[in-house]
N, C-alpha and C positions, 0 to 999 in steps of 0.2 A: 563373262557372259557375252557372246557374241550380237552385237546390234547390228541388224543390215539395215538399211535402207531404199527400198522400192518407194516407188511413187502409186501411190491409191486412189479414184476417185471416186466418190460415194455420189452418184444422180443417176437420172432415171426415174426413179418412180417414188411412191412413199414408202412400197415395200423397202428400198433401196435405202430410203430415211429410214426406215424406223431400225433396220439392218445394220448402218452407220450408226448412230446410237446408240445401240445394243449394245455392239462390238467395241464401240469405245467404253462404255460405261463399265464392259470385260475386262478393263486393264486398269478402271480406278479412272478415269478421265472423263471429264463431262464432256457434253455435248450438247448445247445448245444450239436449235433452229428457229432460222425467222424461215414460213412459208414465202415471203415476198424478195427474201434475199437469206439464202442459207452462207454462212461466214463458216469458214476452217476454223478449227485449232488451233493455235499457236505452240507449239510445245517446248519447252522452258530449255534452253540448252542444256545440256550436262558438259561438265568441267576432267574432261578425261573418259568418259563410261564410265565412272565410279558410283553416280547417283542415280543409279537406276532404284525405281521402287519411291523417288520420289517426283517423279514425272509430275506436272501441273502443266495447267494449262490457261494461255492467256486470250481472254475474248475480250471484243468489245465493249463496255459495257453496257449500252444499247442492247447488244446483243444478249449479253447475259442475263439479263432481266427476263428473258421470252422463256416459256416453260411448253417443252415439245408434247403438243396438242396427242391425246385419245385416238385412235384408227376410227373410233366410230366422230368424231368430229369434225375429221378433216372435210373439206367439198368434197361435194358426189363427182366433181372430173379427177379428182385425186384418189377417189375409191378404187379397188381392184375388183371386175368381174374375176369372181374364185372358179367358174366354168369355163371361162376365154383360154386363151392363148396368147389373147390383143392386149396388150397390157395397154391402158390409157400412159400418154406422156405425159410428163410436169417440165418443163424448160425451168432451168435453175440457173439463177443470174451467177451464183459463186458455188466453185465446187470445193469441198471438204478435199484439203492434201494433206494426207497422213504423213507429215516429215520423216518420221522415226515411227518404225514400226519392230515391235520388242518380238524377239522367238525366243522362248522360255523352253531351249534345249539343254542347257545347263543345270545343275543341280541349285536350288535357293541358294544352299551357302556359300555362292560364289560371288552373290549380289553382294555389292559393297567394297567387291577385294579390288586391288589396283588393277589399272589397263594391261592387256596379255604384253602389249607393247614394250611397255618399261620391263627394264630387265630388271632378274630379280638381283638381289643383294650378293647372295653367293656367286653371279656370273658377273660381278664388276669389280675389277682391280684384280683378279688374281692370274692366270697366267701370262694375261696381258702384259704382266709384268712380267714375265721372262722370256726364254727362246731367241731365235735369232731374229723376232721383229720387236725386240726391247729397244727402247729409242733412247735417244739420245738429249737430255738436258739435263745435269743436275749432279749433286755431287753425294749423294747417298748410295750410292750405287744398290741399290734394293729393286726397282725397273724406271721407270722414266718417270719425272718430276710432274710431268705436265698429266702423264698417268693416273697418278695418285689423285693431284685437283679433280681431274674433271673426274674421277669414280666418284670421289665424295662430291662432288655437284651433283651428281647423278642417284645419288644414294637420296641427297636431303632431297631432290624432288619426288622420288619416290613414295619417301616420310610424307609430303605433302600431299602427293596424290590418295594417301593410305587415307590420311586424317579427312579430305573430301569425302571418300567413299564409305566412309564406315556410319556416313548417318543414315544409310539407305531405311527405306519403310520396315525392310524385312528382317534389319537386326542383323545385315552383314558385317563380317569383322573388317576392321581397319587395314588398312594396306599394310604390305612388309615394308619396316623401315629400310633403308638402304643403309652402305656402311662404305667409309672410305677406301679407296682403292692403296693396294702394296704400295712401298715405293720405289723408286726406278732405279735403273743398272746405273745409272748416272742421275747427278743432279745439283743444283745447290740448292739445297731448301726444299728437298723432295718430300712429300707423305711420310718417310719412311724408311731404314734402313734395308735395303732384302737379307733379310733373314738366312740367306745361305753364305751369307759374310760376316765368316767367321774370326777372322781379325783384318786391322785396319789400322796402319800408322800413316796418321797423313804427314805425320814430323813441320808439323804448325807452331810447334812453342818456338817460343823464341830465347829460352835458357831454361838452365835444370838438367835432370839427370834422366827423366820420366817422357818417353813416347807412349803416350795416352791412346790407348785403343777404341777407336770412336765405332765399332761394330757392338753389337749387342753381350757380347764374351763379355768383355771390360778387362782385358788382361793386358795389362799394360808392359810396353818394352821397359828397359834397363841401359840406358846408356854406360858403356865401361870402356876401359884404356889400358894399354900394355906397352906403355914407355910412349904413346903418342896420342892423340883425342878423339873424340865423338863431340862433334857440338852444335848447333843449331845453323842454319847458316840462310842470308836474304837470295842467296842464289836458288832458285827452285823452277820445277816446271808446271806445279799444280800448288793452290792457294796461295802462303803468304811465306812459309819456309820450308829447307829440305834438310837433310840430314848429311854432315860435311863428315867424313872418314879421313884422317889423314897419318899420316908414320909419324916419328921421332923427329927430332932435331936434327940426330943426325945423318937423317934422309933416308934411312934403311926400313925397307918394309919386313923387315923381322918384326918389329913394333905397328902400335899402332890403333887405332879405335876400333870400336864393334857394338853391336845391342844385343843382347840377351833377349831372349824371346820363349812364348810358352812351345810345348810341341805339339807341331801339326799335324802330325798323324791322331793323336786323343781329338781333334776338332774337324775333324776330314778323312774320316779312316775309310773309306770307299772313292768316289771320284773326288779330284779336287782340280783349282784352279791357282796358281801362284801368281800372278804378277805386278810389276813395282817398274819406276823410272830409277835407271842411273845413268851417270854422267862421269866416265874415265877422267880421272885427273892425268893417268900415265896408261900408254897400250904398248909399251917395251914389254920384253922378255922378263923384267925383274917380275911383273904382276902375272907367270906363270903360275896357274891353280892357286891363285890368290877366289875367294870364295864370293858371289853374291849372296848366297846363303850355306848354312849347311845345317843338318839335320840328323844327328847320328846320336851314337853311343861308343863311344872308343874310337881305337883306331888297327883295333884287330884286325888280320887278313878274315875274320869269320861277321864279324861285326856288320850289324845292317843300318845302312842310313839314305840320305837324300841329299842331291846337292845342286848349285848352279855355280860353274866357274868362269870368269870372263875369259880365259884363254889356258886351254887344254895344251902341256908343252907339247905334246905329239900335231898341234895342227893350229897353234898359235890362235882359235879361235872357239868361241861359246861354248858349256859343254854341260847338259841334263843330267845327269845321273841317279838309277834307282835302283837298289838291290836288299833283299833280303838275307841273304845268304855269305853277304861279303866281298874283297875285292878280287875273289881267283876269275880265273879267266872264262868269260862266257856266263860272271854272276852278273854284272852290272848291266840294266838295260838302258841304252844312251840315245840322246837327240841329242845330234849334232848341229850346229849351223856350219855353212859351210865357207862364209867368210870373217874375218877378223872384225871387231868393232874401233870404232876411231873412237880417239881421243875427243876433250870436253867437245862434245857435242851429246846433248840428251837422246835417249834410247829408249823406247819401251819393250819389255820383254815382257813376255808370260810364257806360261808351259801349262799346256791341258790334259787330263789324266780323267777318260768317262769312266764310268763301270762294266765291270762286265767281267767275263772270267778272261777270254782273250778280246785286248782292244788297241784302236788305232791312238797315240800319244799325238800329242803336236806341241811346235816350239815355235810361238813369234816372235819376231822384232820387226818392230817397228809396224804392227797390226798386221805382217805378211808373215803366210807359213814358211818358213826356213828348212824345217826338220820334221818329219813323221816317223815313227814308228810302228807298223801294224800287227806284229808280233809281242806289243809287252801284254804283262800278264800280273806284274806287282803292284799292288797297290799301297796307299800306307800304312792302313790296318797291317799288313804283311811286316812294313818294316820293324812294327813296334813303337812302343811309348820310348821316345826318344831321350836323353838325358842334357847332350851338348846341340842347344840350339841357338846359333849366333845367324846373326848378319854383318858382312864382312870380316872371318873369322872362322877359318879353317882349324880344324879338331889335332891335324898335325903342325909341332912347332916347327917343320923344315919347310911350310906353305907359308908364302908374306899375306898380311896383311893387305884389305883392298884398300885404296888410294881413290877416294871419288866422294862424288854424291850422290845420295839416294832420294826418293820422292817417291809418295804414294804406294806404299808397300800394302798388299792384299792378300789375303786366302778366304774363297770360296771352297763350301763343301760340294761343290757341282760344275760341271764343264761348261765353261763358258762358251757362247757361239762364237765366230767370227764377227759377226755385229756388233756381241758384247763387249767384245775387245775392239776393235775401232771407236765403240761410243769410250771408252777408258782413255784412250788415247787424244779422243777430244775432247778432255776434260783438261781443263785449266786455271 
């Protein structure tokens, strides 16, 4: 219920009094006058607008004591000729200031309810937490850390404001409780997972066979080996460890480690977002279509899957790949980057894929677009529930094995902004 506030003066005459009076005593407020000095109202603050309906009022108590005198009592200079036009004056030492003056345009059952101010519950924490002004702190990547606190600050005062207003005289109901806000694209200690993260290997253990899926899925990787290892390792670019990839003994990347992973098309079948840090142990010709991921079912020329290679042999560098239909020519739709990546030195990639029937792909490294697409059209729902899903570990045994480190591997079921990814990238 809206309270304005104008300034009121009630003198003049004793019409004027007993007028002032009246009209307070309209709203439930007393009003006591002394003829020899008339004292205002005080009226009791409220704590928000929430406590309308129990308005009081504080007088002197000198003053309160006085009981406003009969029309036929008052002095005859205080009378009114009812045939004049001359109104006799009364000089009044104090004039009556209406602090708060109520306009009752709103419906009763409003009294009581929180300030229009506070937002309500459903407008806190939620897409704040996503788009391209998701900020950056925190390691839950759900939307920003600091997001999340201040919704649910925001929420509990609400609660508070609720529980003020609901004692009102008129029997209005309690404020809307507030509710925690998402939690942010980044964060350590966020509110919250976001929810469109649909897996999550932060590769933090520090031994065992199990990359723990710290996204709300709970589908955990599978560390495996084919003549060389997968192991935990203190070299990392984000939290406490990353994931080491290395070949055999004897130095052949025919061999070599990998994870097993669920499929990401069942968990992102429309737009999706992929991306992870890795670190080249080797950027020779041997790690030709050696895989950062791949995502298929066989290795038929008809066969549909998804892929990322550190170096395409045709162009010694990055290479997306997504097709439904197989590997003939003009199946595969590709983002390319257009130069090589170096050796140990950390790299963050990702690859975005929005919705839509025809839409624009993109490929970063290193938070910068590299590669666009504006004709793809396949999504992963297209490619199918996928069968062989590794990382580091290409579905052909004539492809090596990758030779590196991985860190912070991700899939969203939604296209992350540019923001989204730079705030990924400064996470540590």
């Amino acid at each position: 219920m809206p309270v304005k506030e104008p300034r009121s003066t009630c003198a003049g005459s004793a019409l004027a009094i007993a007028l002032c009076a009246a009209g307070m005593a309209a709203f439930g407020v007393a009003c006591s006058v002394d003829l020899a000095k008339l004292r205002g109202p005080a009226v009791a603050a409220s704590d928000g607008g929430a406590d309308i309906g129990e308005t009081t009022v504080a007088a002197d108590a000198a003053v309160a004591a006085d009981v406003m005198p009969a029309p036929s009592d008052l002095p005859e200079e205080a009378k009114l000729d009812q045939g004049s036009d001359d109104l006799p004056q009364v000089e009044l030492d104090t004039q009556v200031e209406l602090d708060t003056q109520v306009e009752l345009d709103a419906p009763v059952s409003d009294v009581g309810a929180a300030p229009r101010d506070v937002p309500l519950a459903d407008e806190v924490g939620s897409d704040s937490l996503s788009g391209s002004d998701a900020a950056v702190s925190g390691d839950d990547l759900g939307l920003a850390e600091d997001s999340g606190v201040e919704d649910a600050t925001t929420g509990d005062s609400r609660e508070t404001a609720g529980a003020d207003g609901g004692a009102g005289a008129t029997g209005g109901a309690g404020g809307i409780s507030g509710s925690g806000g998402a939690g942010g694209v980044v964060g350590t200690g966020g509110a919250g997972v976001d929810p469109d993260l649909v897996l999550w290997y932060k590769f933090d253990e520090s031994s065992g066979t199990v990359a723990a899926d710290s996204s709300a899925s709970g589908l955990d990787g599978r560390l495996a080996a084919s003549g060389g290892s997968a192991t935990f390792s203190t070299e990392c670019q984000v939290g406490t460890h990353a994931l080491l990839l290395s070949p055999g003994s004897s130095g052949s990347f025919q061999s070599g480690g990998y994870v097993t992973t669920p499929a990401p098309t069942s968990l992102a079948p429309d737009a999706i977002t992929i991306a992870l840090w890795v670190k080249l142990a080797s950027a020779s010709s041997d790690q030709n279509w050696a895989r950062l991921f791949d995502f298929g079912t066989g290795t038929g020329a008809s066969d549909p899957y998804l892929y990322m290679t550190v170096r395409a042999s045709d162009t010694s560098n990055p290479r997306f790949g997504i097709t439904q239909v197989g590997r003939g020519v003009g199946g595969v739709q590709r983002l390319d980057d257009p130069s090589p990546l170096t050796a140990n030195v950390w790299h963050h990639i990702a690859i975005v894929l929005p919705a839509g029937t025809t839409y624009v792909g993109s490929l970063y490294i290193d938070g910068v677009v590299v590669a666009t697409n504006n004709a793809m059209t396949v999504h992963p729902a297209d490619v199918g529930v996928t069968t062989d899903n590794w990382l580091g570990r290409s579905p052909s045994s004539a492809d090596p094995y990758l030779s590196a480190w991985l860190d912070d591997f991700r899939i969203y079921k939604r296209a992350l902004s540019a923001a989204e990814i730079a705030s990924l990238m400064a996470l540590r």
